[in-house]
C-alpha positions in Angstrom: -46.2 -25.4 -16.9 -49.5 -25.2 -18.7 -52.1 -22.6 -17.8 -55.0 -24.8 -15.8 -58.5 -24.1 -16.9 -62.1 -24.4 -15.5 -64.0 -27.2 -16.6 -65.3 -28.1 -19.6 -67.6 -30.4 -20.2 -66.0 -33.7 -20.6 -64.3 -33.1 -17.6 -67.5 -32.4 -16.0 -69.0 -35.7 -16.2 -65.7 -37.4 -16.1 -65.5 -35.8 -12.4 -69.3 -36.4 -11.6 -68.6 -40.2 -12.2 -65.5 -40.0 -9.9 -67.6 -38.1 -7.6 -70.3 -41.0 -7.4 -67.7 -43.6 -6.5 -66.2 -42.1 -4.1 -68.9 -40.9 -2.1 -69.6 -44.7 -1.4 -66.1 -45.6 -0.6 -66.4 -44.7 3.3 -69.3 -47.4 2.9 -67.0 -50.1 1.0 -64.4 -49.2 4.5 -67.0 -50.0 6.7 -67.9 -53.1 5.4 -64.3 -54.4 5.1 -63.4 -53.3 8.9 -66.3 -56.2 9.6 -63.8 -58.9 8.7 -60.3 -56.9 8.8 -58.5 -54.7 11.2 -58.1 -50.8 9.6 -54.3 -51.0 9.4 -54.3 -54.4 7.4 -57.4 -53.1 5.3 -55.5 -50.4 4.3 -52.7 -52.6 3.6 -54.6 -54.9 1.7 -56.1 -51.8 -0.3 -52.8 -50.6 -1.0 -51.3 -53.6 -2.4 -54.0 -54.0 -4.6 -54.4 -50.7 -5.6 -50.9 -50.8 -6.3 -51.0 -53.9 -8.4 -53.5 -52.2 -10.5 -51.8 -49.4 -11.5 -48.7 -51.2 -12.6 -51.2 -53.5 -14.8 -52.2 -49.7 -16.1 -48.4 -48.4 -16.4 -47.6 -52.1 -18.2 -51.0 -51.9 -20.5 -50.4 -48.5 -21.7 -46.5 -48.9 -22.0 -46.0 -46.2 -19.5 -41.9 -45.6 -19.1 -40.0 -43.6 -16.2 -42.5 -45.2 -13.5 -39.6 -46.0 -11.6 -37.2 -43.1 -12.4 -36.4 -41.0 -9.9 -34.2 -37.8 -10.2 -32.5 -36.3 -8.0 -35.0 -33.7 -5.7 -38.0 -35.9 -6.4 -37.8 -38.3 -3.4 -38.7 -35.2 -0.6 -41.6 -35.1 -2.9 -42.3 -38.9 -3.3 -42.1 -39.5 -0.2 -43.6 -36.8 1.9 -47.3 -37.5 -1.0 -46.7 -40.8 0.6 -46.4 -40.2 4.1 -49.5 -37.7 4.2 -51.5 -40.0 2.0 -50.7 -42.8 4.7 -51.7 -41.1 7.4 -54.8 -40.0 5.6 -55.7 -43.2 5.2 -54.7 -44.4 8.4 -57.2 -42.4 10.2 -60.1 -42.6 7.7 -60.1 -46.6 8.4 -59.5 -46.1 12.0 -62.5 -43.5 12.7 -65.0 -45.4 10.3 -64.4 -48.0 12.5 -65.8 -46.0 15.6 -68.2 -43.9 13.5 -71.0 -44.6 11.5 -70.9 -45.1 7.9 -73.7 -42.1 6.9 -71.3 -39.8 9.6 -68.3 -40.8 8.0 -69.6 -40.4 4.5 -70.9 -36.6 5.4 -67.4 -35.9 7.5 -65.0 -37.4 4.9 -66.6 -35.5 1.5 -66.2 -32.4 3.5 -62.6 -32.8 2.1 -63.4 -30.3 -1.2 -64.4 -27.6 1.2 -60.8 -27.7 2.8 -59.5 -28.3 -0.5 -61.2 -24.6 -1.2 -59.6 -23.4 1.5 -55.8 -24.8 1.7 -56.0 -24.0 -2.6 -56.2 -20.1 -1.7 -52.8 -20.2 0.0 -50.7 -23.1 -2.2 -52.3 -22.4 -5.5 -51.9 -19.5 -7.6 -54.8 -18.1 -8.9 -56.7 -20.4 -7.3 -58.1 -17.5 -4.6 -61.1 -17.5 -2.5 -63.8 -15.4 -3.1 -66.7 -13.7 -1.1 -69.1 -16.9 -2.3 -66.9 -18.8 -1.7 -65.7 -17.8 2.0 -69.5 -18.1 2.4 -69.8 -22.0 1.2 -66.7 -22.3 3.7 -69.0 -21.4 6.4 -72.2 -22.8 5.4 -70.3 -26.2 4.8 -68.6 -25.7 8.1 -71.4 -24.6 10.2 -73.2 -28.3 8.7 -70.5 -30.4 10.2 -71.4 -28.4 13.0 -75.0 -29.4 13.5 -73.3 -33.2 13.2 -71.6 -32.6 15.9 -73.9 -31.0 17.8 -76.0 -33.6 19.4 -73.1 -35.7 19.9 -70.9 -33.6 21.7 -70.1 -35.1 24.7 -67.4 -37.9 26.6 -70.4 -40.4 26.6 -71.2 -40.3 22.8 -70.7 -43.5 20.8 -69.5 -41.8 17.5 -67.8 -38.6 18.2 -64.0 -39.9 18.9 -64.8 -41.7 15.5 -66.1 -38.4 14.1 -63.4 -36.1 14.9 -60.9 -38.8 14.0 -62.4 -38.8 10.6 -62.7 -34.8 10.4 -59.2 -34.8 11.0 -58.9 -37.1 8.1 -60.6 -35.1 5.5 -58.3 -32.3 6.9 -55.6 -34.2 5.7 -57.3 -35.6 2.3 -57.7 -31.5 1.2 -54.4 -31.0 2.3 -53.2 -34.3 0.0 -55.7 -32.8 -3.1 -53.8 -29.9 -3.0 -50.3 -31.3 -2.8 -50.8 -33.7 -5.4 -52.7 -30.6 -7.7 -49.1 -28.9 -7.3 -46.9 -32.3 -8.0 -48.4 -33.2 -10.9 -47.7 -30.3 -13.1 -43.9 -31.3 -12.4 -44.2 -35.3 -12.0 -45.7 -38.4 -13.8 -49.2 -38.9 -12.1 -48.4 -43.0 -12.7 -45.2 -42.5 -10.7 -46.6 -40.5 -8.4 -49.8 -43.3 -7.5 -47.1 -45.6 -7.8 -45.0 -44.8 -5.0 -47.7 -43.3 -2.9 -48.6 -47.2 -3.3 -45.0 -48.5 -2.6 -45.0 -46.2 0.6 -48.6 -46.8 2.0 -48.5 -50.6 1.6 -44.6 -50.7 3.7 -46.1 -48.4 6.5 -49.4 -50.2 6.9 -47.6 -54.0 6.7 -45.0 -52.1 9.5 -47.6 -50.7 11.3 -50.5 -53.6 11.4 -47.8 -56.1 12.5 -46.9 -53.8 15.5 -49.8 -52.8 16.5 -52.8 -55.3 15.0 -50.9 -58.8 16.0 -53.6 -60.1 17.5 -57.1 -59.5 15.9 -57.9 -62.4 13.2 -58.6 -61.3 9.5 -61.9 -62.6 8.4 -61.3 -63.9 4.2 -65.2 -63.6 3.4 -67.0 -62.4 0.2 -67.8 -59.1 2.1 -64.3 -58.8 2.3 -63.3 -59.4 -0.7 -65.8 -57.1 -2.4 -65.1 -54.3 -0.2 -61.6 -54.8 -1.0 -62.1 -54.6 -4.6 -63.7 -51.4 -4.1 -61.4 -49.6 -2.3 -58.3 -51.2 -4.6 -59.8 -51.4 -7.9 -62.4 -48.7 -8.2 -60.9 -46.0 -5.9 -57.4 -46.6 -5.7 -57.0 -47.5 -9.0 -59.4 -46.4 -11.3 -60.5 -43.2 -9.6 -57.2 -41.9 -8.8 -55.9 -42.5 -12.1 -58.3 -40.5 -13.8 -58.6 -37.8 -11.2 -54.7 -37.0 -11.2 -54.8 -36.6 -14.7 -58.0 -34.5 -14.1 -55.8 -32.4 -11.7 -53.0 -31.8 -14.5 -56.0 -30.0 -16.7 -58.1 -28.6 -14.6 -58.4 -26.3 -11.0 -58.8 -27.9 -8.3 -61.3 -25.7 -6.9 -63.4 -26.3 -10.2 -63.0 -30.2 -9.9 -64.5 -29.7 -6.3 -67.8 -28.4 -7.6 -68.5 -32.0 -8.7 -67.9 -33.2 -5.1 -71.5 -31.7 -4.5 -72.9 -35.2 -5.2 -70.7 -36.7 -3.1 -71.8 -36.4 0.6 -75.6 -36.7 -0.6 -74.7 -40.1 -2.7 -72.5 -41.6 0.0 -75.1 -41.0 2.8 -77.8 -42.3 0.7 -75.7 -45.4 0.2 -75.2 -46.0 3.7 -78.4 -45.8 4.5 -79.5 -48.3 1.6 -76.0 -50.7 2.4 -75.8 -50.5 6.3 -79.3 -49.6 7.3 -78.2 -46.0 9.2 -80.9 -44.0 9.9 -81.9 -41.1 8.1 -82.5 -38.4 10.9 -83.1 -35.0 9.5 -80.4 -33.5 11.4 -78.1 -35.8 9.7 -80.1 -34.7 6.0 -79.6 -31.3 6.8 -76.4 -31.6 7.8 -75.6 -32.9 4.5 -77.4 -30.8 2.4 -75.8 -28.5 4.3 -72.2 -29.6 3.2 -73.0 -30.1 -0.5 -74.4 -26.5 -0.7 -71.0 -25.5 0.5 -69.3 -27.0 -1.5 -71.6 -25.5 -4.2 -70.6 -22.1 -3.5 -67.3 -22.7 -2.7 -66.6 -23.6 -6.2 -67.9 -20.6 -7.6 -65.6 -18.7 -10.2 
């Protein structure tokens, strides 16, 4: 195994650009859950995310995709299963959430990442900054909370829902940091694919038989956005980013991403702007700031 190292400065603005496009993903979510229900958007998503990176394995002659040796399927499948649920919950609490809410709450993710490295990752150890990003990020989702916090609040089953899912999202970082300095990050997308698209089609047809899907433009761009751009293109690049690089060093980029996401929502989907909710996400991305620190 190869020694990972901080970042230099290709992978700097490689992981800035990531950082940008995901930040508006939980925006591209929303829009999609106008016209689909979130189990058969995510299934939709994964299909297609799927598709395109087999078109990447084929274009680049990529071989092994669908080797499998023996102890690699507890692997496979539990990246799969995690990633599934992950995404199960993101759709389902952006749904009951707003998207500059979900934007701040999801992008928390890096500052778990921080957190769940220090115990999985060797010398990947929190320091005394960045215990303190920890709480500066943590005492931010906090003050989004805050106001909210009560039985009759319109967002906050949707905003724990997706707090729960940038739990998981850290947890999956992580994980996937670890697998792919023994796997192939193509097989490993690849069957985390395979696996999300079977649960979703299983779990939409249980549990989603009724509610109509909606084949609009909106639709179909939020789709390609969420297939293409993120689940293709970003996670590409970013598990080969994760072979390199630390994972706590990749999450100093993540800085942008709250601010850019809830900037997007606001311009996209017309949420307001409160300075609660600007603090609050300033809040977040200074975290995340300091939790990066070498």
């Amino acid at each position: 195994m190869s020694a990972l190292r901080p970042l230099d400065w290709r992978g700097t603005a490689t992981a800035l650009l990531l950082s940008a496009l995901w930040g508006a993903n939980p925006v591209a979510v929303k829009i999609g859950l106008a016209d689909a229900p979130p189990l058969r958007l995510a299934f939709l998503r994964f299909v297609l995310g799927g598709l395109v990176i087999l078109a990447y394995a084929w274009w680049t002659r990529h071989q092994g995709v669908f080797d499998v040796r023996a102890g690699e399927w507890r692997v496979l499948i539990s990246l799969g299963v995690i990633f599934s649920i992950q995404i199960g919950t993101m759709n389902v609490g952006l749904g009951l959430t707003s998207a500059t809410h979900g934007a701040v709450l999801l992008n928390s993710y890096a500052v778990h990442t921080v957190v769940l490295a220090h115990f999985l990752i060797p010398d990947d150890r929190l320091t005394p900054a960045k215990v303190g990003g920890v709480l500066i990020a943590y005492t931010g989702i906090v003050l989004l909370f805050a106001r909210d916090f009560s039985f009759r609040s319109e967002t906050l089953v949707g905003d724990l829902i997706v707090a729960a899912s940038a739990v998981l999202l850290g947890e999956r970082v992580v994980y996937m940091a670890r697998a792919v300095q023994r796997f192939d990050p193509i097989k490993l997308l690849v069957f985390q694919s395979a696996i999300g698209s079977a649960c979703f089609l299983l779990a939409s047809l249980v549990f989603e038989a009724g509610p109509p899907t909606g084949y609009t433009s909106a639709l179909a761009t939020s789709l390609f956005y969420q297939g293409v751009v993120i689940a293709g293109f970003n996670f590409i690049v970013s598990s080969y980013l994760y072979k390199v690089y630390l994972a706590s060093a990749l999450s100093i980029c993540s800085l942008t991403t709250p601010l850019f996401g809830v900037l997007v929502a606001a311009a996209v989907t017309g949420d307001h702007l409160s300075p609660r909710l600007l603090l609050s996400t300033l809040m977040v991305a200074a975290g995340i700031g300091l939790t990066v620190r070498r």
